[in-house]
GUVO-545101 format. One record per residue (C-alpha): residue number from 1; x, y, z; chain; residue in one letter. Coordinates in steps of 0.1 Angstrom, whole numbers, plus 5000, padded with zeros to 4 digits. Example, Ala and Ser with C-alpha at 12.3 -4.5 7.8 and 13.67 -1.06 7.14 Angstrom:
# GUVO-545101
SITE, logu, xx, yy, zz, dopa, ronu
SITE, 1, 5123, 4955, 5078, A, A .
SITE, 2, 5137, 4989, 5071, A, S .
***
This chain:
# GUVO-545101
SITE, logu, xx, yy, zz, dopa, ronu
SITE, 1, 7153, 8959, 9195, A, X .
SITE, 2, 7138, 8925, 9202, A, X .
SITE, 3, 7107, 8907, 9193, A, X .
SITE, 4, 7075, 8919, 9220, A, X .
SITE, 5, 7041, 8911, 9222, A, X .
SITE, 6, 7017, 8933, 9212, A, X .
SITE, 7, 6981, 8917, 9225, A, X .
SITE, 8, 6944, 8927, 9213, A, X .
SITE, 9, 6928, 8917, 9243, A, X .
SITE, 10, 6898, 8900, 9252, A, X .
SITE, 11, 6865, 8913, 9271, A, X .
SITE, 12, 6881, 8906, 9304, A, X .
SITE, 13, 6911, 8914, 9327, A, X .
SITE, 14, 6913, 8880, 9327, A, X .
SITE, 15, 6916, 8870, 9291, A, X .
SITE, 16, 6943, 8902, 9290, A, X .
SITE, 17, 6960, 8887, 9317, A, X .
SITE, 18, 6960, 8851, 9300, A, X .
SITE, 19, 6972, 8864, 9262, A, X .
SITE, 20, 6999, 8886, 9279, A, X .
SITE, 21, 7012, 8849, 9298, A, X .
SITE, 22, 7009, 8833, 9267, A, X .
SITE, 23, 7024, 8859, 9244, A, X .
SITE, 24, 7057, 8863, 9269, A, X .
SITE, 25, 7060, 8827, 9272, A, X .
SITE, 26, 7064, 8820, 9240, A, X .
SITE, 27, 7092, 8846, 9232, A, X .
SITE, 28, 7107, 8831, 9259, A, X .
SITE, 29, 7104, 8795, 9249, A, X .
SITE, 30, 7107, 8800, 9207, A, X .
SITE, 31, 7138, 8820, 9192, A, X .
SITE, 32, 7115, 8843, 9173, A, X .
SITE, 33, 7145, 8872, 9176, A, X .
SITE, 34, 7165, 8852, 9154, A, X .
SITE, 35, 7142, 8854, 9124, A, X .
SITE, 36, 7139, 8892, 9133, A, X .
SITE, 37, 7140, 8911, 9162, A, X .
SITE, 38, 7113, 8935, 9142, A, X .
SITE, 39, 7085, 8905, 9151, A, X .
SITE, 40, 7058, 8917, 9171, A, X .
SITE, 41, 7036, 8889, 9185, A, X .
SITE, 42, 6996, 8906, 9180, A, X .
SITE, 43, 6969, 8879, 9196, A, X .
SITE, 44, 6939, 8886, 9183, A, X .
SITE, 45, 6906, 8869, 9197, A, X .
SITE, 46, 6888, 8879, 9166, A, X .
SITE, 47, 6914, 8864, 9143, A, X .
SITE, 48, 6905, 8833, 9128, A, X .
SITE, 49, 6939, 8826, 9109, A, X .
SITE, 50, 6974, 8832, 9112, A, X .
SITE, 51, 6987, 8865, 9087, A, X .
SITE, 52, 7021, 8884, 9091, A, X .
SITE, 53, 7010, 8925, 9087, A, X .
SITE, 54, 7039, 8950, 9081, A, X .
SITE, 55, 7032, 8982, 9105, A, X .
SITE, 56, 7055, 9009, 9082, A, X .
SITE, 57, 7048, 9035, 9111, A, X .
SITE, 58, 7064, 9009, 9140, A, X .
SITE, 59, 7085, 8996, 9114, A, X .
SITE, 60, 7071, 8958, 9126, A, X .
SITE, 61, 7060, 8931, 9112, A, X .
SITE, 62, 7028, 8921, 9134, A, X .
SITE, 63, 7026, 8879, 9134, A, X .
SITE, 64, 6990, 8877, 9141, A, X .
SITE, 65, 6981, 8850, 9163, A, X .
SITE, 66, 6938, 8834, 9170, A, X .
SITE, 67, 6929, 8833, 9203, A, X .
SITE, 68, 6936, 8795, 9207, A, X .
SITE, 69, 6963, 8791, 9184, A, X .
SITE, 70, 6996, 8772, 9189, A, X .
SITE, 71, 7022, 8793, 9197, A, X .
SITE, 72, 7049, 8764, 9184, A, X .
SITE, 73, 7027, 8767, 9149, A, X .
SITE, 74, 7029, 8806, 9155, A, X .
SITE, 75, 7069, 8799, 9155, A, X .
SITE, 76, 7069, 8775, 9126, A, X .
SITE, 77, 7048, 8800, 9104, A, X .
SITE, 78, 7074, 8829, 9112, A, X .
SITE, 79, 7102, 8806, 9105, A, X .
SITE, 80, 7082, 8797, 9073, A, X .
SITE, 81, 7083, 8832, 9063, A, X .
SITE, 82, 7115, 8848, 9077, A, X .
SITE, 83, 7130, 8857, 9044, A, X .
SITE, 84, 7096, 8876, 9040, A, X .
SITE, 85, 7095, 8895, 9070, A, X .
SITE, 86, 7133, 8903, 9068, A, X .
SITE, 87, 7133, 8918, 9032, A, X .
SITE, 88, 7101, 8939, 9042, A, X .
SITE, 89, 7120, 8950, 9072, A, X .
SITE, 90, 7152, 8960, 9054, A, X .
SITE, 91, 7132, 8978, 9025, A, X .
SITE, 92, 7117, 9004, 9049, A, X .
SITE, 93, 7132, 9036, 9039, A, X .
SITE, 94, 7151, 9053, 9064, A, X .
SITE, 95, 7131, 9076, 9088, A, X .
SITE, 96, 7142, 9111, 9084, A, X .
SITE, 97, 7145, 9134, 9119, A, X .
SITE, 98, 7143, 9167, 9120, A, X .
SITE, 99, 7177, 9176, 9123, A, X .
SITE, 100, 7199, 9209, 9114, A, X .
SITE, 101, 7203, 9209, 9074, A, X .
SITE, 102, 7181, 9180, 9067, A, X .
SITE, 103, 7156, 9191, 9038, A, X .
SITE, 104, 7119, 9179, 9041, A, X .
SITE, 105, 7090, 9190, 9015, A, X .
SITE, 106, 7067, 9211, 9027, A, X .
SITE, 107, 7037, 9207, 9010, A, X .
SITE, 108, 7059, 9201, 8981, A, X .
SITE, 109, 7084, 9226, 8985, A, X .
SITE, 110, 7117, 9216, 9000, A, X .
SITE, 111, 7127, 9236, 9027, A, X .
SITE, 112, 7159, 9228, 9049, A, X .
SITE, 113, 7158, 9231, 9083, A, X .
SITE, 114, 7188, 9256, 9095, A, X .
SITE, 115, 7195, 9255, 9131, A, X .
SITE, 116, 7212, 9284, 9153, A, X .
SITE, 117, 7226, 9277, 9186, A, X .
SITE, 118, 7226, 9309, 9208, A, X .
SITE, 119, 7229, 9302, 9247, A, X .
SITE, 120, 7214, 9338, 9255, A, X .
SITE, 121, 7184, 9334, 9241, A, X .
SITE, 122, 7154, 9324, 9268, A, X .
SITE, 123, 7130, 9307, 9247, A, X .
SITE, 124, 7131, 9287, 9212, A, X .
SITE, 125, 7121, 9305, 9181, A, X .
SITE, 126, 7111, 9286, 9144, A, X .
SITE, 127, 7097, 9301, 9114, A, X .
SITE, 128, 7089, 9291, 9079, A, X .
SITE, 129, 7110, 9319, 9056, A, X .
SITE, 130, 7126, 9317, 9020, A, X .
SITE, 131, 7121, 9277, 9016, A, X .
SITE, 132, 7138, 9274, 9049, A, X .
SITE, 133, 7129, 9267, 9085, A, X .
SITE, 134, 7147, 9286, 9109, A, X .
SITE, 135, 7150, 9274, 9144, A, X .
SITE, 136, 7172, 9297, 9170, A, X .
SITE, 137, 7176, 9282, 9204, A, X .
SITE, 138, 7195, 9277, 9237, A, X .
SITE, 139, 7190, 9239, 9233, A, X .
SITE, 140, 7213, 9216, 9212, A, X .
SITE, 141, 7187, 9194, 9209, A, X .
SITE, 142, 7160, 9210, 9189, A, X .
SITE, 143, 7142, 9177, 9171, A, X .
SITE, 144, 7109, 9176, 9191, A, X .
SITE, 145, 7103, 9217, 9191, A, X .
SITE, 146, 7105, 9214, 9150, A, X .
SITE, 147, 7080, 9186, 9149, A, X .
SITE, 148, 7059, 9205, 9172, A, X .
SITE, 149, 7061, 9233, 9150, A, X .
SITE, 150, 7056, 9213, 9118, A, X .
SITE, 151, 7025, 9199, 9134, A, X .
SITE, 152, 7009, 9232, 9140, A, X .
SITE, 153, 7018, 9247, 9109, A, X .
SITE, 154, 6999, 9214, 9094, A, X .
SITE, 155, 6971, 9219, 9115, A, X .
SITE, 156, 6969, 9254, 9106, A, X .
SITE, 157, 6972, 9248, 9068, A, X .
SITE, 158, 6946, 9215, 9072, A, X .
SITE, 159, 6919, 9238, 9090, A, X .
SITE, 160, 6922, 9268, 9064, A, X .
SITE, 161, 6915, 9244, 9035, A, X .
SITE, 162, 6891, 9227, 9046, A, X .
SITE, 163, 6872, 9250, 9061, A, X .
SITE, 164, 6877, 9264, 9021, A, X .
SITE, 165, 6862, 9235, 9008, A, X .
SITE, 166, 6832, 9229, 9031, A, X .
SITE, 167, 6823, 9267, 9024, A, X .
SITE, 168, 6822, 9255, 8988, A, X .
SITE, 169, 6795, 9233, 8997, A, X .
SITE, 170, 6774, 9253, 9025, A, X .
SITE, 171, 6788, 9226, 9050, A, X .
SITE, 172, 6799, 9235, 9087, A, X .
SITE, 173, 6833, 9215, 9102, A, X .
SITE, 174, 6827, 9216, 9138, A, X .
SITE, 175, 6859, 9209, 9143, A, X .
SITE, 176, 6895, 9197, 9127, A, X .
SITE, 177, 6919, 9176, 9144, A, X .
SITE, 178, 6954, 9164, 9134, A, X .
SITE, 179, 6966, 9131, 9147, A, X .
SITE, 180, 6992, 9106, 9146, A, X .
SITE, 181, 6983, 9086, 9123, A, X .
SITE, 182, 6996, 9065, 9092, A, X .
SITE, 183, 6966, 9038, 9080, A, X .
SITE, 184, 6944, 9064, 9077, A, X .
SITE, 185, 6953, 9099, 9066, A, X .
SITE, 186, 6920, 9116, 9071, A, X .
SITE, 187, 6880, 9106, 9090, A, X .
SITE, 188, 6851, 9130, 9092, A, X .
SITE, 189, 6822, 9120, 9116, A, X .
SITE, 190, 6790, 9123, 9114, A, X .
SITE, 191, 6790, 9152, 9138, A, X .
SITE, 192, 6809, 9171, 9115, A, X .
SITE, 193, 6844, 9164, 9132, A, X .
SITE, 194, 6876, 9160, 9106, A, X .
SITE, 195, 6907, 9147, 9117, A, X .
SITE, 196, 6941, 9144, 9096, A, X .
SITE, 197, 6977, 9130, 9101, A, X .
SITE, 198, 6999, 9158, 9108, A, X .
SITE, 199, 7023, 9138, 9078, A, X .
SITE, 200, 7003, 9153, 9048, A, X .
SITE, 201, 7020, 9186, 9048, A, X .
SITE, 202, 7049, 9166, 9036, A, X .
SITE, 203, 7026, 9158, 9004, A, X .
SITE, 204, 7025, 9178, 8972, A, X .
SITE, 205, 6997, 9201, 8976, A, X .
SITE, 206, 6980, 9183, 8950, A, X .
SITE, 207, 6976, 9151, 8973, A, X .
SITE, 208, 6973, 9174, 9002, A, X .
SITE, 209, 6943, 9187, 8982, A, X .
SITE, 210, 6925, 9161, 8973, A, X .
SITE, 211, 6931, 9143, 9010, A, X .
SITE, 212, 6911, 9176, 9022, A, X .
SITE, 213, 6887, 9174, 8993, A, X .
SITE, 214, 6882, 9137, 9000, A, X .
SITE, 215, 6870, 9143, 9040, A, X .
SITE, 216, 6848, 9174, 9031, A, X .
SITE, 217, 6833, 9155, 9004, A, X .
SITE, 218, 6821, 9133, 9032, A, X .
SITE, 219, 6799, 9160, 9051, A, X .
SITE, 220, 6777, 9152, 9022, A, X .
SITE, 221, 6784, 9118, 9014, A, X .
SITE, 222, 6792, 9093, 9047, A, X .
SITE, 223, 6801, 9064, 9022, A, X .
SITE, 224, 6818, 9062, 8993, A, X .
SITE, 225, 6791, 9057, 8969, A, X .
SITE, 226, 6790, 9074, 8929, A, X .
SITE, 227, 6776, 9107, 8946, A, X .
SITE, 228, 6806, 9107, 8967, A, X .
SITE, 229, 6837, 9103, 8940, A, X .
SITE, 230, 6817, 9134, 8923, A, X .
SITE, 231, 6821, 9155, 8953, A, X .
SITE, 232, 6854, 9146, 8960, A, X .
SITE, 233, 6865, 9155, 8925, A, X .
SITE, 234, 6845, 9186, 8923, A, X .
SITE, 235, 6860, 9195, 8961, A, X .
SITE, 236, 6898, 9187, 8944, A, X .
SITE, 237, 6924, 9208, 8923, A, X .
SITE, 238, 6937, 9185, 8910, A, X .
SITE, 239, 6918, 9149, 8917, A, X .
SITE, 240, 6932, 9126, 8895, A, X .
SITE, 241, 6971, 9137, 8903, A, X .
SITE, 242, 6963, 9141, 8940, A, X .
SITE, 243, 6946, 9107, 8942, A, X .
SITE, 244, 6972, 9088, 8922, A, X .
SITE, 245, 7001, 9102, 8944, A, X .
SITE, 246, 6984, 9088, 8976, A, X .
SITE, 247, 6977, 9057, 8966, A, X .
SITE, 248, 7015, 9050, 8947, A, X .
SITE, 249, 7037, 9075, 8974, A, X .
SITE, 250, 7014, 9081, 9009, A, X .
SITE, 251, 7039, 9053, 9025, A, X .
SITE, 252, 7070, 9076, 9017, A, X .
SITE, 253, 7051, 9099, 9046, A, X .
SITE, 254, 7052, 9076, 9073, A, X .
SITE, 255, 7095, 9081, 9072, A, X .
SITE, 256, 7093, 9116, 9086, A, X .
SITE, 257, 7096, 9109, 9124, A, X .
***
């Protein structure tokens, strides 16, 4: 791993072209790998100030840079700040991979993951049984068919509920998405469209809940006035527990990979 440049671009291919110049010239001409190699360069046009951002999900730490800022004073203000950057680094938990007998919660419950090699079988097979999943397969390497699987099992369990809660309400969800996502764990649109991150079935069902309850409660409410905290905590089992776990534990989410 080494530090990159990660560029929000400007309006034209030729401000992209310009940041991405700048951006590589100055990882070549500063030794910004040996305050971290986790440094990401981000130049922002709209940025008005230098700030350092940890991305949990890239495991990064984003040096955001103005437009027409100095990339030596980009340098200097990493330097400035390596201790910083390196401690956030190194506190990341470690990411967990779904491998034979790892255990993950599944919406609370732990479940290991059991995995049965068996060159005669043709195709891959998981299920959810007996607070296990059980994978048999001709491949050795299994870790992307078990996320797949986790991801529709999420998807199913994300479109059941909500669909649940918006009955509650006489609302319609023209649609629920799950996405890759780690800012934001849930958006409903105006046009009735939810979307989730996949990661919430790794929640306690009480934050699962209310992370459901909170988006439904949005087909009535697009803003998060009085009316809207009501709904939310009428939609939710368990509001006050649900919404306390997200906002003390939701990071923990981002380590299954």
């Amino acid at each position: 791993m080494s530090a990159k440049a990660l560029l929000n671009f400007g309006n034209t291919k030729s401000d992209a072209s310009k940041l991405a110049q700048k951006a590589e010239k100055a990882l070549e001409t500063y030794p910004f790998d040996d305050i971290s190699p986790a440094i990401a360069l981000k130049i922002n046009p709209r940025a008005k100030r230098m700030a350092l951002r940890l991305d949990v999900k890239k495991r990064v730490v984003n040096l955001v840079i103005p437009k027409r800022g100095s990339m030596r004073s980009a340098y200097l203000f990493a330097l400035e700040h390596k201790y910083w950057i390196r401690h956030k680094i190194d506190e990341l938990p470690d990411l967990i991979t779904f491998e034979n007998g790892v255990q993950i919660p599944i919406l609370g419950v732990p479940h290991e993951i059991k995995v049965t090699l068996d060159t005669t079988l043709k195709t891959t097979s998981i299920e959810l049984k007996n607070k296990e999943i059980l994978v048999f397969s001709n491949k050795e390497d299994v870790t992307s068919r078990i996320k797949r699987f986790i991801v529709a099992h999420a998807k199913a369990e994300l479109t059941a509920l909500a669909n649940k809660k918006a009955n509650e309400i006489n609302k319609i969800i023209e649609c629920v998405d799950v996405k890759d996502t780690s800012s934001r764990w849930g958006s409903c649109s105006y046009d009735g469209r939810i979307s989730f991150s996949w990661r919430l079935i790794f929640a306690p069902m009480e934050a699962f809940d209310y992370v459901v309850a909170h988006e439904v409660a949005h087909l009535q409410h697009m803003d998060h006035s009085p009316a809207f905290w009501h709904a939310c905590e009428d939609l939710s089992a368990n509001y006050s527990k649900g919404k306390t776990w997200m906002k003390r534990h939701s990071e923990d989410l981002i380590r299954y990979n």
